[in-house]
Backbone as CSV, one residue per row, in Angstrom:
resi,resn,N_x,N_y,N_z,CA_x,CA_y,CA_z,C_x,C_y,C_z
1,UNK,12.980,4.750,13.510,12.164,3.620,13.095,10.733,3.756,13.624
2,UNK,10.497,4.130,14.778,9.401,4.050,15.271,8.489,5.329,14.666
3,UNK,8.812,6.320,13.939,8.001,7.269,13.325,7.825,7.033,12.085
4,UNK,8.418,5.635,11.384,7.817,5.279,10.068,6.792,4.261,10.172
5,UNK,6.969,3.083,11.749,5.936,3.012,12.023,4.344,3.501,12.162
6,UNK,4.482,4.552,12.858,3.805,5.234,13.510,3.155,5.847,12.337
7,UNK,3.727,6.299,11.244,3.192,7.288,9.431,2.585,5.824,9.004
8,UNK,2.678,4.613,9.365,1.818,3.580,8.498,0.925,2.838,9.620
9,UNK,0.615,3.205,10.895,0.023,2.339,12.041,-1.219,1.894,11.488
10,UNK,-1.881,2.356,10.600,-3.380,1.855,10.464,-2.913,0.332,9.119
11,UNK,-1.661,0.324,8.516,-1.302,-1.124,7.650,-0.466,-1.591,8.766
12,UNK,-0.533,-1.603,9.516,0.299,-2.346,10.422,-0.025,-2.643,11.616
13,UNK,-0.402,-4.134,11.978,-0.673,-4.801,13.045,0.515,-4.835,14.245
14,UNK,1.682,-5.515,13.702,2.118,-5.291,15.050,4.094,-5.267,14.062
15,UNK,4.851,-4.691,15.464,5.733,-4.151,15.147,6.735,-5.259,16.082
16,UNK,7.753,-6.006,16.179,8.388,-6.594,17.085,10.247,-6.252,16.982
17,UNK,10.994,-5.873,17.421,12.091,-5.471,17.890,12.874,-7.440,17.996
18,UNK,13.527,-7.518,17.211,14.137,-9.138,17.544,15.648,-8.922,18.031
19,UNK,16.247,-7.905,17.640,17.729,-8.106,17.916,17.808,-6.568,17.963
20,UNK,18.566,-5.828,18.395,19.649,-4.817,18.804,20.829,-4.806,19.772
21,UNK,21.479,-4.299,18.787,23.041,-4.856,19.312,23.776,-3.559,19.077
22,UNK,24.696,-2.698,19.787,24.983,-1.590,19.475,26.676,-1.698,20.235
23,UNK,27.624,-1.394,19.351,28.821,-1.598,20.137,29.971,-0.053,19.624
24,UNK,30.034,0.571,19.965,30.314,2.137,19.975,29.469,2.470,18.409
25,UNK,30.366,2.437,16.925,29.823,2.916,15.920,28.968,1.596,15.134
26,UNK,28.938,0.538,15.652,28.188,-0.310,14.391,27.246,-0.503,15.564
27,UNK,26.355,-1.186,14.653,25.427,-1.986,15.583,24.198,-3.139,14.467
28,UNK,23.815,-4.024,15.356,23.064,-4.918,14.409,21.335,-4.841,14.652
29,UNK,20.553,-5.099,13.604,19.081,-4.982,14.005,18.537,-5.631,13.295
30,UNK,17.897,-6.247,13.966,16.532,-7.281,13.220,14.937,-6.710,13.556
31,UNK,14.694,-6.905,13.206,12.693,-6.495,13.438,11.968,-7.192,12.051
32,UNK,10.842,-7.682,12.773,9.674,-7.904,12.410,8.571,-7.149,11.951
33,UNK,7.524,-6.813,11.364,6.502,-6.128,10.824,5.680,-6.794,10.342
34,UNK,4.220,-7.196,11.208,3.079,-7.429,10.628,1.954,-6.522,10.112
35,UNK,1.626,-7.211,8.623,0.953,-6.077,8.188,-1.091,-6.162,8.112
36,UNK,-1.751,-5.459,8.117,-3.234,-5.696,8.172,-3.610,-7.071,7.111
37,UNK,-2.419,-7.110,5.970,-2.944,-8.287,4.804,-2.385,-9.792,5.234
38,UNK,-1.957,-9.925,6.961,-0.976,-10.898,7.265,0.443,-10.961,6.563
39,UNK,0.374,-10.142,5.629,2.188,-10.225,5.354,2.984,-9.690,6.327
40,UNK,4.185,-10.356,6.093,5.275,-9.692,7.569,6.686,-9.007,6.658
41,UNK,7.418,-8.628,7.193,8.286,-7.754,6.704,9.745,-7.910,7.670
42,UNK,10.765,-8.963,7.458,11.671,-9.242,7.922,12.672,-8.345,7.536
43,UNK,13.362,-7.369,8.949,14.243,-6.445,8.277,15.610,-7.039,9.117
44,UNK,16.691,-6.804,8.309,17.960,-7.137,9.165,18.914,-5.641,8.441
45,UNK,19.454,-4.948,9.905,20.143,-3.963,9.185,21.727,-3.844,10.122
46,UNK,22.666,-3.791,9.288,23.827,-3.892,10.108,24.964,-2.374,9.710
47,UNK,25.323,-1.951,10.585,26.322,-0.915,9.855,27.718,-1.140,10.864
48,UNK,28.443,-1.454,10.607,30.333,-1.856,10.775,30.942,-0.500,10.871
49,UNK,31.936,-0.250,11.911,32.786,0.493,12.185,33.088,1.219,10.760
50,UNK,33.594,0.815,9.898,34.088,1.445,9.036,32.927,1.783,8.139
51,UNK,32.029,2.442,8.027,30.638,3.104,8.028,29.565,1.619,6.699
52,UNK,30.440,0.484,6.641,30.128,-0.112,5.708,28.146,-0.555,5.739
53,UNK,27.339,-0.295,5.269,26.194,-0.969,5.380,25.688,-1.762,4.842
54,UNK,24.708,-3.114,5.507,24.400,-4.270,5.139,22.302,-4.206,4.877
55,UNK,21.907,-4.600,3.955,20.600,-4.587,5.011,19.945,-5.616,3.857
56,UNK,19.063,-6.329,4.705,18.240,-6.939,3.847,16.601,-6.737,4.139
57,UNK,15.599,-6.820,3.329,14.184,-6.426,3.834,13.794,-7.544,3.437
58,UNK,12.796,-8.286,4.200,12.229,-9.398,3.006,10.783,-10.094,3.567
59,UNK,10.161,-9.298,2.570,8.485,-9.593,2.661,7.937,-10.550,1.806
60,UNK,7.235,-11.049,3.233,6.308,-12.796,2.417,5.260,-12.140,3.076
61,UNK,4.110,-13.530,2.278,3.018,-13.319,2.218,2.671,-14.326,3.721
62,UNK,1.117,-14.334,4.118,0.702,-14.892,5.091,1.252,-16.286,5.331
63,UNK,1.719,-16.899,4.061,2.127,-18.522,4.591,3.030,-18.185,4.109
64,UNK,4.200,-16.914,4.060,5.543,-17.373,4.345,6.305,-17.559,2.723
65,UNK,5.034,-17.570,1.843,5.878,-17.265,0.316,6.618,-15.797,0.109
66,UNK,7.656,-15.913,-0.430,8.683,-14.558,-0.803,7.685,-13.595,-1.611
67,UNK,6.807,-12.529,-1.093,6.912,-11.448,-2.261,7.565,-10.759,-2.918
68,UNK,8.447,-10.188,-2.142,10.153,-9.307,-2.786,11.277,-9.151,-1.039
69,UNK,12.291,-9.394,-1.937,13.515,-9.268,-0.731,14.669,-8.300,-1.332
70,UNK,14.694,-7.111,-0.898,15.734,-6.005,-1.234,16.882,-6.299,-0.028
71,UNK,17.992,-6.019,-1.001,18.961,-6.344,-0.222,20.524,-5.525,-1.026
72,UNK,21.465,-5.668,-0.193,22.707,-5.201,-0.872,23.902,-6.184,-1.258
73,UNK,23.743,-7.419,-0.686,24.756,-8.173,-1.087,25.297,-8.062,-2.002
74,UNK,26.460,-8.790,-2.039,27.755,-7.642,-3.063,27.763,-9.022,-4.042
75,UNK,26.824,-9.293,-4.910,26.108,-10.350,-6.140,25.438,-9.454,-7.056
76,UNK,25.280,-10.118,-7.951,24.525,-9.451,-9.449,25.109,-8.643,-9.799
77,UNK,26.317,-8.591,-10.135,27.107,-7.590,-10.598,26.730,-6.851,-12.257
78,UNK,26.207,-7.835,-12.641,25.610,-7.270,-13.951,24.141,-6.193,-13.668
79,UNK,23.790,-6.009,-12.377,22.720,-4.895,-12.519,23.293,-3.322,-11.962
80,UNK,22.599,-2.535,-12.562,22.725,-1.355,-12.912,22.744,-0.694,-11.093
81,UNK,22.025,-1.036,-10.284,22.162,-0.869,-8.941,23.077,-1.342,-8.688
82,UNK,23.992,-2.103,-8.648,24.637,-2.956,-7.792,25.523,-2.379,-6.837
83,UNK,25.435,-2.831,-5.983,24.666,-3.748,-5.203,23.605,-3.751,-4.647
84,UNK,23.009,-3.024,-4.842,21.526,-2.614,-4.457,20.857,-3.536,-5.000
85,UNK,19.636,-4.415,-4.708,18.452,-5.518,-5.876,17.656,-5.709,-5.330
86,UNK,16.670,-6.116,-6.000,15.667,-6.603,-5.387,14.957,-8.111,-6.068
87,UNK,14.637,-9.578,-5.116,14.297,-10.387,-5.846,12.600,-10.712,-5.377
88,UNK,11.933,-10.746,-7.059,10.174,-10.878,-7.262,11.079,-12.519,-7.748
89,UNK,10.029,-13.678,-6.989,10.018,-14.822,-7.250,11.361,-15.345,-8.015
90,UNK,11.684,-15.453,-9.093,13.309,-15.945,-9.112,13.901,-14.985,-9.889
91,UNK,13.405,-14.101,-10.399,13.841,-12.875,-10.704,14.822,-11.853,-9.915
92,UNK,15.668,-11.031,-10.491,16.692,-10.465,-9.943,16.109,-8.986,-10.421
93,UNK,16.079,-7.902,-9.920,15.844,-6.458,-10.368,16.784,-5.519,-10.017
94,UNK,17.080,-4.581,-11.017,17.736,-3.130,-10.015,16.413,-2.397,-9.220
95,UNK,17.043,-1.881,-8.031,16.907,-1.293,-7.009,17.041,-0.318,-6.645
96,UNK,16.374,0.972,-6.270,16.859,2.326,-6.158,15.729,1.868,-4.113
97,UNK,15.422,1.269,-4.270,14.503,1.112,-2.380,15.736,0.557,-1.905
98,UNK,16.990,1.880,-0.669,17.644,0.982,-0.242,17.712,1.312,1.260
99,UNK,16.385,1.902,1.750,16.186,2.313,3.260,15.118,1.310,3.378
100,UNK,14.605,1.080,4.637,13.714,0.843,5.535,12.214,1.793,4.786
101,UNK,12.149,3.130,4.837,11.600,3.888,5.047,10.851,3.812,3.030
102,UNK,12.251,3.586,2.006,11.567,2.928,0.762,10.552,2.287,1.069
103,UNK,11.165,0.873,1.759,10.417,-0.179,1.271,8.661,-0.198,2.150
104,UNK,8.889,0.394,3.390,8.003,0.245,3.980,6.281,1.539,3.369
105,UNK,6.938,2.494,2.398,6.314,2.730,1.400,5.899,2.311,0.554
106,UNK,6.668,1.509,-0.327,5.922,0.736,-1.417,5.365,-0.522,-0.935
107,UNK,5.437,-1.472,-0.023,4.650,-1.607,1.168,3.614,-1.807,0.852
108,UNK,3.112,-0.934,1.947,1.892,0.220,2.195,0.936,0.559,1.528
109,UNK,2.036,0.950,-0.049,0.859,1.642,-1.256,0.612,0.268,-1.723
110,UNK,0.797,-0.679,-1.441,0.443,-2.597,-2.101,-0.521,-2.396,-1.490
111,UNK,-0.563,-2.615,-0.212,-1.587,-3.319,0.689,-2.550,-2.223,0.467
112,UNK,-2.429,-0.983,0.098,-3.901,-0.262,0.155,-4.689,-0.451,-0.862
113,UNK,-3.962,-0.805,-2.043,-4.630,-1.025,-2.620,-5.743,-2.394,-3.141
């Protein structure tokens, strides 16, 4: 995590660590990401003994409106990702961004531009 930081440090103000939790093979993680445009970037990532993975990303804007939230919840069964999605305002999308390291790319290429 800290070297995808580190590949975007000049869009990114500050980085905060909220939860790690590690119990032999799973473990849970939350973090924060502020970005140079005041958007933040709420990540929650969980992986369960039985290698199952959870994660949700979900970036708002400076006051906290939803820009997009990728996630895997096991909903929208009618999209072509599924469970993979991503939701723009009340919209539902397929999803191929299902790392950290996606999203914090397309990101990035927003805010530079």
């Amino acid at each position: 995590m800290l070297d995808l930081i580190a590949r975007y440090k000049r869009l990114i103000t500050s980085f905060h660590v909220l939860l790690y939790e590690q119990e032999g093979e799973s473990f849970r993680f939350k973090a924060q990401v502020v970005f140079t445009d005041s958007s933040n970037l709420y990540i929650k990532e969980y992986l369960f003994e039985n290698k199952e993975r959870k994660y949700s990303y979900h970036w708002s804007d400076s006051l906290g409106n939803l820009i997009c939230r990728w996630d895997n919840a096991d909903h929208w069964v009618d999209i072509s990702t599924h469970p993979h999605h991503k939701h723009i305002g009340d919209d539902v999308f397929e999803s191929t961004e299902t790392s950290i390291e996606d999203v914090l790319s397309i990101i990035c290429d927003k805010i530079k531009k």
